[in-house]
C-alpha positions in Angstrom: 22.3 -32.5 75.0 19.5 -34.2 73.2 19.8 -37.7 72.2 19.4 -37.7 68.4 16.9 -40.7 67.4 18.8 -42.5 64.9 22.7 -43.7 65.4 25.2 -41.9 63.9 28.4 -43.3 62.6 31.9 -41.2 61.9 33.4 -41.4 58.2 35.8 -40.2 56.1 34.4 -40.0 52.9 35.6 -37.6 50.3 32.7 -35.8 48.7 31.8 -33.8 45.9 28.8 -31.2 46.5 27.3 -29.6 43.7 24.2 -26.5 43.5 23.1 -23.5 41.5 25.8 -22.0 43.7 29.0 -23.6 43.1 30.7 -26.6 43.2 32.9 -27.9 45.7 34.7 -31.0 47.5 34.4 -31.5 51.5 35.2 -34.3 53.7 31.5 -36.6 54.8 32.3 -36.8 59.2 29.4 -38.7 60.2 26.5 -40.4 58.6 23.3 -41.8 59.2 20.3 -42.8 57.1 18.5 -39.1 57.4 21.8 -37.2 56.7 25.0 -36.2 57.9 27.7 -33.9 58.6 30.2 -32.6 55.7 33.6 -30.6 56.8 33.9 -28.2 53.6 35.0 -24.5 52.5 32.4 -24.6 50.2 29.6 -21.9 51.4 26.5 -23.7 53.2 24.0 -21.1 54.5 21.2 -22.8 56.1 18.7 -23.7 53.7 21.0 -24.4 50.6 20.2 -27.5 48.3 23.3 -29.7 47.4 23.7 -32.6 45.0 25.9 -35.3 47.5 28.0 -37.9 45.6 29.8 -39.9 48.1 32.8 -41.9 47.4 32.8 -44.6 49.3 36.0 -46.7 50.7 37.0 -50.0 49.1 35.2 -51.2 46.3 31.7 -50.2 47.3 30.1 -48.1 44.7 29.6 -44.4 45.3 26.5 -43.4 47.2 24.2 -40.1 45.1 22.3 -37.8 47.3 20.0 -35.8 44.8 18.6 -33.6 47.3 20.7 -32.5 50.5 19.3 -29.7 52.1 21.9 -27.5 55.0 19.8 -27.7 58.5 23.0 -26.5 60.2 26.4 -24.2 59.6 29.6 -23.7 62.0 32.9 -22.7 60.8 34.1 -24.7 57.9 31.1 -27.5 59.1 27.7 -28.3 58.5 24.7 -30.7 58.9 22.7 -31.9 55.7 19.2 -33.7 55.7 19.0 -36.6 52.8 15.9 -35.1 51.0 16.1 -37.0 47.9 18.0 -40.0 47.1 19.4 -41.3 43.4 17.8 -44.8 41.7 18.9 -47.1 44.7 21.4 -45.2 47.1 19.1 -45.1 50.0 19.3 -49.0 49.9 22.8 -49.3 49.4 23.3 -46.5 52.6 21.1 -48.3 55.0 22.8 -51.8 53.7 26.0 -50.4 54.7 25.1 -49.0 57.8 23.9 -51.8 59.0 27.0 -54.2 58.3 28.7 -55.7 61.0 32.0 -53.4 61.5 30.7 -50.2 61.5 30.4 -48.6 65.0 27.9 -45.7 66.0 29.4 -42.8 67.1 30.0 -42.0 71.0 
């Protein structure tokens, strides 16, 4: 298996997903500062653009993802790549992933 080149962390964030598509709610897996992976019924073909809004735990402010773009689809499960982010969410995401008690992912 190739070693992926940024660390990945598992979540449970709930999240809403949004496109020209549909809308729909999924479940964020894992995360990293590039993307992550999103457990949804919501259809996903490779390719699709999505609108992310994460809702974070505790009383951290919900995370925006203007631009998610599908790299990957298995089952109810798929990859996104962070394309575009809203006003200051890519700073608030790599603040959180680099506090103190979050783990990467084995």
């Amino acid at each position: 298996m190739q070693e992926r080149g940024r660390p990945r962390i598992e979540v449970n964030y709930p999240v809403t997903l949004s496109s020209e598509g549909g809308n729909g709610t999924g479940t964020l897996t894992n995360l990293t500062i590039t993307g992550g992976e999103i457990e949804s019924d919501l259809p996903a073909p490779i390719g699709a653009h999505f609108r992310v809004h994460i809702q974070l735990s505790g009383a951290r402010s919900p995370i925006d993802i203007a631009i998610a773009t599908v790299r990957w689809q298995r089952d109810h499960r798929f990859g996104v790549e962070f394309v575009r982010f809203e006003d200051n969410a890519k700073a608030q995401l790599q603040q959180m992933l680099n506090q103190s008690d979050v783990s990467p992912a084995s």
